[in-house]
N, CA, C and O atoms as CSV, one atom per row, in Angstrom:
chain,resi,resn,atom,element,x,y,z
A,1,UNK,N,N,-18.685,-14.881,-20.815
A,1,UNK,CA,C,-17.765,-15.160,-19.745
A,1,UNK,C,C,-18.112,-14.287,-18.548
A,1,UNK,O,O,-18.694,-13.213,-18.702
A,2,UNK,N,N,-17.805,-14.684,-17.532
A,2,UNK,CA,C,-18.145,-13.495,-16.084
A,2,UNK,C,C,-16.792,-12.955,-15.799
A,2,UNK,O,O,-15.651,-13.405,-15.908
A,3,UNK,N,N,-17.308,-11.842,-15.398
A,3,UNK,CA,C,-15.983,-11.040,-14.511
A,3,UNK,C,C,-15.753,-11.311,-13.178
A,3,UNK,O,O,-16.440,-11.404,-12.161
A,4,UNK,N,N,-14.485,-11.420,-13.503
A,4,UNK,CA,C,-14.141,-11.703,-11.577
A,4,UNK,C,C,-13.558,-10.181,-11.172
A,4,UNK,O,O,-12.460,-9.682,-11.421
A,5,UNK,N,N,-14.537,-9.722,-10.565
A,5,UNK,CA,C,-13.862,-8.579,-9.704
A,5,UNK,C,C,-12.575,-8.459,-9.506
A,5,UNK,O,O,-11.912,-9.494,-9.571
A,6,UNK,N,N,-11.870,-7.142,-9.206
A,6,UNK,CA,C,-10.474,-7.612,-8.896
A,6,UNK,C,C,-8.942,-8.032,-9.630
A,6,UNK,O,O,-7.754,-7.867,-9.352
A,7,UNK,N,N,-9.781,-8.706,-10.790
A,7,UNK,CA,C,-8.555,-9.218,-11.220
A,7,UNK,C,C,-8.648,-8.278,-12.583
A,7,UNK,O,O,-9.755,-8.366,-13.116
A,8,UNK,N,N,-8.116,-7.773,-12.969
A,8,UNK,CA,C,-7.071,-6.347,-14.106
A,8,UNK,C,C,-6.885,-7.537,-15.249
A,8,UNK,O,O,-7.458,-7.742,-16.318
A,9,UNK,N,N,-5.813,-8.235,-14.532
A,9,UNK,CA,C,-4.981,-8.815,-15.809
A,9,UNK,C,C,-5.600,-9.721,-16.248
A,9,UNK,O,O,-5.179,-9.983,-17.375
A,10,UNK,N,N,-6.579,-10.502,-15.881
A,10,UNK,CA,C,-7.831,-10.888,-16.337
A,10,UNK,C,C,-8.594,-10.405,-18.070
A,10,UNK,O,O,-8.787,-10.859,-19.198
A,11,UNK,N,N,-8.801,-9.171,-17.219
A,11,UNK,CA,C,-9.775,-8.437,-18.309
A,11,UNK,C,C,-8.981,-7.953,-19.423
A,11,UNK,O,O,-9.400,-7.687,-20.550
A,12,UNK,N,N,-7.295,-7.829,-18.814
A,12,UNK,CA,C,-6.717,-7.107,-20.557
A,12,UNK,C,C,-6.220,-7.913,-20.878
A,12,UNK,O,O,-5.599,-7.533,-21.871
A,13,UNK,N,N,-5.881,-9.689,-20.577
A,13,UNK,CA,C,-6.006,-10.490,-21.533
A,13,UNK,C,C,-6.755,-10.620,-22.220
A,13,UNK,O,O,-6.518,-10.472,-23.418
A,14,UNK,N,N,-7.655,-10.865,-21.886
A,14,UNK,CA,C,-9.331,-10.841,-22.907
A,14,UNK,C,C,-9.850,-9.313,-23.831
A,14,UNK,O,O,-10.750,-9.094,-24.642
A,15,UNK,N,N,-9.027,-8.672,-23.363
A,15,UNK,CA,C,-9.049,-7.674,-24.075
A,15,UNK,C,C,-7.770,-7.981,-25.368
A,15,UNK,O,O,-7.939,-7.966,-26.587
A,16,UNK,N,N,-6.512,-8.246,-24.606
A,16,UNK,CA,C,-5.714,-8.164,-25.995
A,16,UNK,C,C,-5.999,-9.712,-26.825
A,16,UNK,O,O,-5.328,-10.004,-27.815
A,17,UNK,N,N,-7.015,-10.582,-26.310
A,17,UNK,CA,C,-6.884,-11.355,-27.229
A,17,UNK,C,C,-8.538,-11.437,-28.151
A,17,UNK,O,O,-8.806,-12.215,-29.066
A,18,UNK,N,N,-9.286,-10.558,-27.653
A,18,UNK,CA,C,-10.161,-10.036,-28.298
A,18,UNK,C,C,-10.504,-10.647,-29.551
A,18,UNK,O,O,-9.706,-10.154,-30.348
A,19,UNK,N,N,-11.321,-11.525,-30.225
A,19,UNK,CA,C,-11.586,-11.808,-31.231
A,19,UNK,C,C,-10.667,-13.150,-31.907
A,19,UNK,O,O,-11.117,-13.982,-32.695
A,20,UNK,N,N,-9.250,-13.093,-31.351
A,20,UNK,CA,C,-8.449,-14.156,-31.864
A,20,UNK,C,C,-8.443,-15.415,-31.319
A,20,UNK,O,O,-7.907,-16.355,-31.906
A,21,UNK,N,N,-9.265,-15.584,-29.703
A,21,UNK,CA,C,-8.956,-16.756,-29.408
A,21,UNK,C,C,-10.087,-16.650,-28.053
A,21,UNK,O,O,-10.532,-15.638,-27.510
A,22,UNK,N,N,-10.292,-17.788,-27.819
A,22,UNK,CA,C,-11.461,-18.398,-27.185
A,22,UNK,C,C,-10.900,-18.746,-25.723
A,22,UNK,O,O,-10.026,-19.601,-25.864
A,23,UNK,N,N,-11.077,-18.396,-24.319
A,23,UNK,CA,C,-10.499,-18.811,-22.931
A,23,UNK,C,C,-11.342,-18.897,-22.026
A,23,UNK,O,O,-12.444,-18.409,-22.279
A,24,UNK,N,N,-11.158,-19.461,-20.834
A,24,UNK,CA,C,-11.929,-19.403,-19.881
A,24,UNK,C,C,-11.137,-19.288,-18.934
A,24,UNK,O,O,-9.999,-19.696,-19.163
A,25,UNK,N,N,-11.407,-18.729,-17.595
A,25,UNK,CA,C,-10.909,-18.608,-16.099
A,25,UNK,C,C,-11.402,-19.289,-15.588
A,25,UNK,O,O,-12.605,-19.309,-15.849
A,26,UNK,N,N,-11.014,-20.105,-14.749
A,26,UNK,CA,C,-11.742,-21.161,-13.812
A,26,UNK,C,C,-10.536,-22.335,-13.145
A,26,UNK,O,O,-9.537,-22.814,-13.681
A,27,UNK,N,N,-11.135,-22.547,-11.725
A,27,UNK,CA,C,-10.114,-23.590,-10.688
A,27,UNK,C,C,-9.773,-24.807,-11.957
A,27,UNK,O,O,-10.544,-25.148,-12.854
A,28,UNK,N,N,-8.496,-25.269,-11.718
A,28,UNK,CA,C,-7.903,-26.138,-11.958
A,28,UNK,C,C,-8.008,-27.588,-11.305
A,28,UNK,O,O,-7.514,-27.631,-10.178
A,29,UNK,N,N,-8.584,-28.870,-11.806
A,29,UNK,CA,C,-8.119,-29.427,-10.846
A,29,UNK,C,C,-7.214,-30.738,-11.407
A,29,UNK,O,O,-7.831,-31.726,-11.805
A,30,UNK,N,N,-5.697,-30.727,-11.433
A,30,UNK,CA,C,-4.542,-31.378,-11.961
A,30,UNK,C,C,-4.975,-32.329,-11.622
A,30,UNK,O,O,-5.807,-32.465,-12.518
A,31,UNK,N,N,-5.155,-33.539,-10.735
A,31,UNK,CA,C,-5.571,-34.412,-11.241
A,31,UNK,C,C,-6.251,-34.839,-11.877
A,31,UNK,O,O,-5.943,-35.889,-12.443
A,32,UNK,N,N,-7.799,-34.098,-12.150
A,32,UNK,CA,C,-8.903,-34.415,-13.133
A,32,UNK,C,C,-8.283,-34.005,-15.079
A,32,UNK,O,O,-8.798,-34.548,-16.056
A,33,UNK,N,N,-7.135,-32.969,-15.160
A,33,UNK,CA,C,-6.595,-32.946,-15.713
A,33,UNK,C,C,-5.502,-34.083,-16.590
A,33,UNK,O,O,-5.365,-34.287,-17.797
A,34,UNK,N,N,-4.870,-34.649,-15.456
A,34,UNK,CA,C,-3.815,-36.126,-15.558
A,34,UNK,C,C,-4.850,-37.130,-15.861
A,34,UNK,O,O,-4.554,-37.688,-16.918
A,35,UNK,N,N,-5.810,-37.528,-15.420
A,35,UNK,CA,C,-6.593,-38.193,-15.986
A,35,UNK,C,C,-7.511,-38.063,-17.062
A,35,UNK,O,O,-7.966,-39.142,-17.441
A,36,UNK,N,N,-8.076,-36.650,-17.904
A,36,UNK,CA,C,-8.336,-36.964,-19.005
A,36,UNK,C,C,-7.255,-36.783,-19.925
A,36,UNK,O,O,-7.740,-36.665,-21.050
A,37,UNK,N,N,-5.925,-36.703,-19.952
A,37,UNK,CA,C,-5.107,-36.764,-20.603
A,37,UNK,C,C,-4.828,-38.283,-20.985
A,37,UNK,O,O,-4.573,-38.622,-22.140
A,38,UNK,N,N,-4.900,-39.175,-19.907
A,38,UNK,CA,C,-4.694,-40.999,-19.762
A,38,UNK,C,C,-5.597,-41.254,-20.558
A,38,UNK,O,O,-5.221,-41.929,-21.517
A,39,UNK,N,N,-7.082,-40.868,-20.539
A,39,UNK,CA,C,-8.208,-41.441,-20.968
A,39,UNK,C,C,-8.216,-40.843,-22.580
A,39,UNK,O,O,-8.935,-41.511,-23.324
A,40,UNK,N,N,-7.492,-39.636,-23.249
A,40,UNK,CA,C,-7.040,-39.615,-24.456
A,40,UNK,C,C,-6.034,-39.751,-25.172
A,40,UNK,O,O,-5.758,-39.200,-26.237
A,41,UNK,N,N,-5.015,-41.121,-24.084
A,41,UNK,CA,C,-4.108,-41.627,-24.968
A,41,UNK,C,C,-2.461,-40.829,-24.883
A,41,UNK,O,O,-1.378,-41.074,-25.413
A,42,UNK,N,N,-2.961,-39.778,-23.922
A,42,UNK,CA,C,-1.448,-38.854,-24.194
A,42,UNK,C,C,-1.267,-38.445,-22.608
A,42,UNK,O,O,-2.003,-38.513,-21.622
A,43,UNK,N,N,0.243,-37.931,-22.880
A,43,UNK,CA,C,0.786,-38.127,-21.176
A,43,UNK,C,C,0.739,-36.879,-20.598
A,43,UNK,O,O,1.182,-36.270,-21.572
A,44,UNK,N,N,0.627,-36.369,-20.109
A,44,UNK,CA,C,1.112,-35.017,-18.755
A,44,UNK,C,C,2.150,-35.123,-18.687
A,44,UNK,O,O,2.890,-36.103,-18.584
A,45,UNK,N,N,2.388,-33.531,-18.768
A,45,UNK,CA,C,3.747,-32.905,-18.786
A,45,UNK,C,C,3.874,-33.662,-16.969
A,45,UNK,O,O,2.924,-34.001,-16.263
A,46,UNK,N,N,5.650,-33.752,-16.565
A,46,UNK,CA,C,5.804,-34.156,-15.265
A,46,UNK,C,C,5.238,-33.208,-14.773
A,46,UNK,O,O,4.284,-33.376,-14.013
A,47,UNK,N,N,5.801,-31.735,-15.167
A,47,UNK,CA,C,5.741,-30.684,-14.048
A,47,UNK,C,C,3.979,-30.488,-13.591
A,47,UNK,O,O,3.649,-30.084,-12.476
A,48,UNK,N,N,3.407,-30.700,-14.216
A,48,UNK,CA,C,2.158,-30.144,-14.162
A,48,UNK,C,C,1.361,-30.848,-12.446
A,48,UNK,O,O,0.183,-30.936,-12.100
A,49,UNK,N,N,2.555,-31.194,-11.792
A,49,UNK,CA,C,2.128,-32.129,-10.611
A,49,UNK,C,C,2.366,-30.903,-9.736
A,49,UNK,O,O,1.913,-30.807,-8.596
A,50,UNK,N,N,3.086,-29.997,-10.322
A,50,UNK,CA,C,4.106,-28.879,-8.925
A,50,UNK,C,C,3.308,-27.505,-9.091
A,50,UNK,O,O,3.779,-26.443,-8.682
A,51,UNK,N,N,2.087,-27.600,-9.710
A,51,UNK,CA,C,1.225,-26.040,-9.747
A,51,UNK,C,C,0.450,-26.210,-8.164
A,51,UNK,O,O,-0.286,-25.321,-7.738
């Protein structure tokens, strides 16, 4: 994974989740989101329109 400068709470998530679980940081983009959700059959939360 890369470090983003700057960001703390970043790194001690990945610190406290260390070994238990797998994440990535990276832009969002909610619609490309809403649509592979359609294309596997299952819906988007409403809210996920208001990030």
């Amino acid at each position: 994974m890369n470090d983003i400068p700057g960001r703390p709470a970043i790194q001690e998530l990945r610190d406290a989740l260390s070994g238990a679980a797998s994440f990535g940081v990276h832009p969002l983009d909610i619609e490309d989101a809403c649509r592979h959700h359609t294309e596997d059959g299952t819906t988007s939360p409403p809210s996920s329109g208001t990030f």
